[in-house]
Structures are given as structure tokens and as C-alpha cells.
N, C-alpha and C positions, 0 to 999 in steps of 0.2 A: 356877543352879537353873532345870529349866525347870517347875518344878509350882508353880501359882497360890494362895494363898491362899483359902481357901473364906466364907464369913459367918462371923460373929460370932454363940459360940453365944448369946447373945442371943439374935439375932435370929429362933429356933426357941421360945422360951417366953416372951418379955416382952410384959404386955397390951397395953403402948404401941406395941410391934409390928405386933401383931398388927390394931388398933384403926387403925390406919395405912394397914397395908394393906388393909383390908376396905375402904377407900376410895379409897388410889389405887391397887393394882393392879386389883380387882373391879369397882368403880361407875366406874372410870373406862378400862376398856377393852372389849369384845365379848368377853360369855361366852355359851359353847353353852347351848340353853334346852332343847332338845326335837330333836322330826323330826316334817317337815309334814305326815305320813300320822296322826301324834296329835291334830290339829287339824281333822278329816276335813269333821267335822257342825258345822251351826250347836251353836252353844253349847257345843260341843266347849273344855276346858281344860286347862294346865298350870299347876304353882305351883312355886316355884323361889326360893330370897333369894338376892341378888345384894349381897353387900357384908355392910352394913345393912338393906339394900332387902329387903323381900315383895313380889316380882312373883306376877300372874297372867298369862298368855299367853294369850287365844280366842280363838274364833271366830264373828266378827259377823256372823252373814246372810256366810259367804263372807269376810269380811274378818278379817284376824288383827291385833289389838290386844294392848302389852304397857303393863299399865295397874299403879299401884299396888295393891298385894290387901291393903288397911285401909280398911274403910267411914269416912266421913266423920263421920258421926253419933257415936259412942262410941266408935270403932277397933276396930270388931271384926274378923276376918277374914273376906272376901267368900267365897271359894274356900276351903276349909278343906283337902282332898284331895289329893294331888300329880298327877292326875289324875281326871276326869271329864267329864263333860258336864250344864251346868246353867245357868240365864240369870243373867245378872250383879246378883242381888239378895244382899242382906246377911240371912244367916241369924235375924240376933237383932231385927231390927224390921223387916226387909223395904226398906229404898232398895234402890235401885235405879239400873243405873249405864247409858252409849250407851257405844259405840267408842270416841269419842272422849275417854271418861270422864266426862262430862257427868252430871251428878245427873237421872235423868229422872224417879223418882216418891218422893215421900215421905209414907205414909200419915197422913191425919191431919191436913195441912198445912193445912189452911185454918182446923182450930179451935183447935190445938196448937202451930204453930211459923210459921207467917205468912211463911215466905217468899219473896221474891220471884223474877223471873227473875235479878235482878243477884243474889240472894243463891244460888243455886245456884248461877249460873257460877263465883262463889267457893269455892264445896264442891266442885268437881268434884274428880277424880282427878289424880294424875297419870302423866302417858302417857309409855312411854320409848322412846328410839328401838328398831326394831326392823327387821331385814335377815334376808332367806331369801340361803342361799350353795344352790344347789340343792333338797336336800331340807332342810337342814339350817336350823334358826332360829337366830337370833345376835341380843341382846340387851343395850342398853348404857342405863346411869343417867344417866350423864354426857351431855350436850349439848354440842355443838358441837364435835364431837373427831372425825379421818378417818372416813369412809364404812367400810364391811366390806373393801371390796375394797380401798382404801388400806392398811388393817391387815392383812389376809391377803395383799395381794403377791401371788406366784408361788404362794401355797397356794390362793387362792381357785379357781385351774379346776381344781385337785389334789380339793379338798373336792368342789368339784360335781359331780367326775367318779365318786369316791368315795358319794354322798350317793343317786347313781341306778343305780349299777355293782351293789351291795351293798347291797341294798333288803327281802330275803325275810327278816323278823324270827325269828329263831331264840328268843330268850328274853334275862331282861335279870338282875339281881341286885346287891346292895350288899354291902362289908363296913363295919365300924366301925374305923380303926385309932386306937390313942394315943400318935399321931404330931402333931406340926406339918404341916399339906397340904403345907410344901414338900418336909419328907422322904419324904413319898407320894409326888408328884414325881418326885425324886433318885432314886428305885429303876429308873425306867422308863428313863433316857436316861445309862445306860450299859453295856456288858458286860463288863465290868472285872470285876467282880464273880459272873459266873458260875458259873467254875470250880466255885468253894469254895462258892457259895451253892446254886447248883443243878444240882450234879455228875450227878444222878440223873432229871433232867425236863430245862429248858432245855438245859442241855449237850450232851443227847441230840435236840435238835429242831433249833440253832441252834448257828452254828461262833461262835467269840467272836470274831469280825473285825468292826469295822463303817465303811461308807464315811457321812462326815456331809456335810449339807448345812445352810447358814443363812439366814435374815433375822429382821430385828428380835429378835423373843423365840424365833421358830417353829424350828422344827429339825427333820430328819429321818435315820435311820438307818438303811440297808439293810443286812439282816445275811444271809450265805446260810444256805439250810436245810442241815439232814444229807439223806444221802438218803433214809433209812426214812419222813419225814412226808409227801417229796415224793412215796415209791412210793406210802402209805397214802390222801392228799389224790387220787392220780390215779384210787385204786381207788373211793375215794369219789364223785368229780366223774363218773365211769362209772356207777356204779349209782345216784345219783342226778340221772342227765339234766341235768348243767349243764355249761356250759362256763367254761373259768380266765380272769378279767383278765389278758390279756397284759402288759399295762404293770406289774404287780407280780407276779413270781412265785416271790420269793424271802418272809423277812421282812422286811415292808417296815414304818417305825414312823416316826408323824408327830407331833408335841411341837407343838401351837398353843396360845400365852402365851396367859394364864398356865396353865390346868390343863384341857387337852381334850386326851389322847392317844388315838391309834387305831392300832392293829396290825391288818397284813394279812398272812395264814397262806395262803402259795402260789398267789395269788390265787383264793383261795374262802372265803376266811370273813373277815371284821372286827370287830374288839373293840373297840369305842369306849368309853374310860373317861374320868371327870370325876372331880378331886380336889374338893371341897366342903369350906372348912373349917368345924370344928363350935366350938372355941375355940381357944388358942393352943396347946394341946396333943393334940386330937383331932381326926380327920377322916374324912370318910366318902369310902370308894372307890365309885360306880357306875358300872358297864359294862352295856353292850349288844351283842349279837351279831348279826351281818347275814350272809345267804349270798347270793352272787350268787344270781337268779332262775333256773330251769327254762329250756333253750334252747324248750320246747312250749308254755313261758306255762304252766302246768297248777300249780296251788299244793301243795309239798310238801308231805305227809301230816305230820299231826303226831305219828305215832309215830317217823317217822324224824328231826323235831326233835327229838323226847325223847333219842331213840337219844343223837343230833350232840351235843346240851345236857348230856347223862349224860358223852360222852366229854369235850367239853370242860369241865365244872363239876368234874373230875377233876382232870386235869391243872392246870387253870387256879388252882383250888384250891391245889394243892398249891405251885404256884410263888408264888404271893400270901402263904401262910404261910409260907413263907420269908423272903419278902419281910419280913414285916411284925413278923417275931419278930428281925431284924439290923435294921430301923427302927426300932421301940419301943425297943430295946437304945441304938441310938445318941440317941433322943429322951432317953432317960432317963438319960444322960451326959454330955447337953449342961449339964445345972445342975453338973457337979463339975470345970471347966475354963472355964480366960476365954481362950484363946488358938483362933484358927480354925484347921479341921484344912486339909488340903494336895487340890488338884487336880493330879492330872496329865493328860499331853495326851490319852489313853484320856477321859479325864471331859470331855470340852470342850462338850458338850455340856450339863451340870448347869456349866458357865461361862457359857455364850450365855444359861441361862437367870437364872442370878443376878446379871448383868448388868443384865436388862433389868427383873427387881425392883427391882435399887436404884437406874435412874434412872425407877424409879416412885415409891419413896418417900426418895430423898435428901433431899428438902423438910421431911419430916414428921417423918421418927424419928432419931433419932442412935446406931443399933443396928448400924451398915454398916459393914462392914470399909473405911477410909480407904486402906487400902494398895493396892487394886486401881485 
């Protein structure tokens, strides 16, 4: 037989699981936080949970800090937003936090709680590491684990080339699916599945052949276009004054462990999407759009965003409801079978990745298919 054994459907609804991995694959690997044009201004922020973790991500006087987002005092949330700009004080009593996470003010202090400088060093925050790969921020809980660039490999001048290539923000949006994040996932990193799923969208954009590449978790899949998008994309890159990334001009589709996928559409537009799980059985999809820049430097108008956002929110749409109504179906089949279904060599890619799950949480769960 040459088809692989897939997870243990376990391994898609048990808390213990799931509880497992929110810490060794999440807090203990580099997940994407943001892009460093969101972090622009002093006091500029991101919020994001990482695991178990509430990070915030800012911007100090110019320096970018990714610090714990639970004031010290009564845990409240510092940053409450998933975005803004605001100085690093705790909403409900006002402390107040430095870069480094340092406790710097706490109102009252002299009549109310007497602390000292050694007693604030101890309230400080905690700081996690944090690596820019280009534009892009990268974000890890865990301490003393490879650099960014150790962990990205061969992807890290891929991303940075990506991160400035495809910079002119189109617009961004989430879904909700009630799925496991890994079968959000599984959807993206194969074409096996086309045909029957997306007879009428993909099949029409994208031939079902894909050439793969690997390391570690990461994976990539170049698929070629039909020619209708390539004609469409070329009439497009014309009337709207930009020129194509040469080095992708097919579909080109990048998988960085655990859940950062990015698709690039002929080389003009990139879809950066993030699996977030929300429990063991739900998870939130969010994407972002990028078009390469104007060859004039001159910032595209925003009704021709809308226009691009309107044709893509279409499309895009449509193939994600797909997607996500053969996900939830399989999510919701996993509780009525204890045997793991089949990969074949078409899927090797949804292999590379559940590989490099389970020697994340071999340690922890006893949920792992033993046979692979």
C-alpha cells in the first residue's frame, strides 16, 4: 500500500489534545503576529493569544516589544483591541508598563501599596521573544528555542522577499469555521480535492497538478494557472500600473508550521491566511490581501481596492464555503470512528505537516497515530 495513515480521529476533538498542543506546537514555535507597517507610530499595537498566552505586540518610542497583555495588579487586559494605538497602561486602575515590561507607574503607590523598586521588578511583564523576517513579525513564548531564521530555513528570504514584494494592502477579513484548526489546515495543502469540491471556482483558476517542496513543518506547492486568470491578472496589472513578481507567476502556495498559509495569484496579489484555534472544535480563518505596489510609487485608489476586494471576497468566498461545509462534515464524523482515515502520495503535503505535529506533542498526548 502506498497511502499513509492519517491522525487519530482523536486527535481533532479531545481537550487533552488540544490543551497539548496550545503549548507545544503554539508557545513553543514562531507564529505570525502582524506586518510592521501595523506598528508604524509610537504606541502603535497588536493583540493576538499565542497558545494559552495574551500577547500584545508595540511600539515603544520606535522599538517593538512583544510583552504579556495581563496587567500585573488584578489581570486585567492591558490592550483590549486587536488593534490600535494607545500607551501601555491597564484600563481598570491605570499601571502602567516600559518595553522592557517593567512596572513604571502605579497610582497611589506611596499611600496604598508601598512598593518598592525590587517589588516592581517583580511585577514586571513578561517579554517574549520577537524576530521581524522582513515586513513580517514572528512571535515566540517559548525561550531558548532556534532563532527565526533556524526555523524558516530556505523560507526565511522567500517570506522577506514576499513581506516587501506585496506590500499595497488591499483589505483583510475572518471566518469562523467548527472545525479543529488542523482541518482548516488540511483544506489548504492539497489539490486532490478539487475536482469534486471546487468544479465551478478553483478548477476553473488552477490545473490540479502540484509540484511540492519541503523542510521541517513548512511546505510549498506550485500549481499552474488556467489561462483565463492569467489573461484577466495581465489585463488587470495593465490598467492598474503594476508590474508581476517574476519569480511567482503561476499559483504559487507557501504552508509555514504550524498555521501561516500564503497564496500568490500570478504574481499580483497574496492571500496570507492564519488558522487560530478557538477550542478543540472551532477555529477562526483570517486573511489578508497584498498587491504588489504601482511601478509610479502613486498609491492605488481605493475604489479600485474595492473593485479587486469585491472580485476577490467573491471568489474567495465561495471557495472557503466549500471548503468549510466538506470540513465541518469531516470534523463532525471524526466522534463516529476510532480508526485513522488514509493519505495518499497527492496528500503528502497534509504528511509533512502532521508529522511535524506529532514530534511536537509526542511527549504530551497519547492521541498520535503509533503506526506512522
Amino acid at each position: 500500500m502506498i497511502a499513509t495513515p492519517s491522525l487519530q480521529p482523536t486527535a481533532y476533538y479531545e481537550q487533552s489534545t488540544f490543551d497539548s498542543e496550545l503549548v507545544e506546537v503554539f508557545e513553543n514555535n514562531w507564529i505570525f503576529a502582524g506586518f510592521v507597517e501595523q506598528l508604524a507610530n509610537d504606541n502603535d499595537f497588536i493583540t493576538l493569544t499565542i497558545g494559552k498566552t495574551p500577547v500584545v505586540v508595540q511600539n515603544f518610542k520606535g522599538q517593538l516589544s512583544a510583552l504579556l497583555n495581563v496587567c500585573s495588579h488584578r489581570r486585567a487586559q492591558l490592550q483590549t483591541g486587536p488593534q490600535g494605538n494607545r500607551s501601555m497602561r491597564c484600563p481598570y486602575h491605570c499601571w502602567s508598563y516600559k518595553q522592557d515590561g517593567a512596572l513604571a507607574g502605579v497610582p497611589q503607590n506611596n499611600t496604598d501599596f508601598g512598593l518598592t523598586q525590587e517589588d516592581k521588578r517583580a511585577l514586571s511583564l513578561r517579554r517574549f521573544e520577537l524576530e521581524l523576517c522582513g515586513n513580517f513579525i514572528f512571535v515566540r513564548v517559548c525561550k531558548n528555542k532556534p532563532t527565526l531564521r533556524a526555523f524558516l530555513g530556505p523560507y526565511f528570504p522567500i517570506l522577506q522577499e514576499l513581506s516587501t514584494s506585496f506590500c499595497d494592502s488591499v483589505g483583510k477579513g475572518s471566518y469562523e469555521w467548527h472545525t479543529n484548526w488542523k482541518i482548516a489546515c488540511e483544506t489548504v495543502l492539497e489539490v486532490y480535492h478539487v475536482a469534486s469540491v471546487h468544479p465551478e471556482t478553483f478548477a476553473k483558476f488552477a490545473k490540479a497538478e502540484c509540484e511540492i517542496q519541503f523542510f521541517n513543518g513548512h511546505s510549498t506547492g506550485n500549481t499552474p494557472l488556467q489561462d483565463a486568470p492569467k489573461k484577466w491578472w495581465q489585463g488587470a496589472r495593465k490598467h492598474l500600473k503594476i508590474e508581476q513578481n517574476q519569480n511567482y507567476t503561476e499559483y504559487n502556495h507557501f504552508f509555514i508550521y504550524p498555521n501561516l498559509a500564503i497564496g500568490l495569484t500570478n504574481g499580483t496579489l497574496m492571500s496570507l491566511q492564519t488558522y487560530e484555534p478557538i477550542d478543540a472544535t472551532r477555529s477562526r480563518l483570517n486573511f489578508d490581501l497584498k498587491m504588489v505596489p504601482r511601478v509610479d510609487g502613486k498609491e492605488t485608489s481605493e475604489a479600485v481596492k474595492s473593485a479587486i476586494m469585491a472580485n476577490f471576497n467573491e471568489f474567495n468566498h465561495t471557495i472557503l464555503e466549500e471548503d468549510r461545509l466538506i470540513a465541518e462534515s469531516c470534523q463532525k464524523n471524526m466522534l463516529s470512528v476510532n480508526t485513522p482515515g488514509l493519505l495518499g502520495k497527492c496528500e503528502d503535503r497534509i504528511l509533512h505537516f502532521q508529522n511535524a505535529w506529532k514530534r511536537d506533542v509526542s511527549q504530551n498526548t497519547n492521541q498520535i497515530n503509533e503506526d506512522n
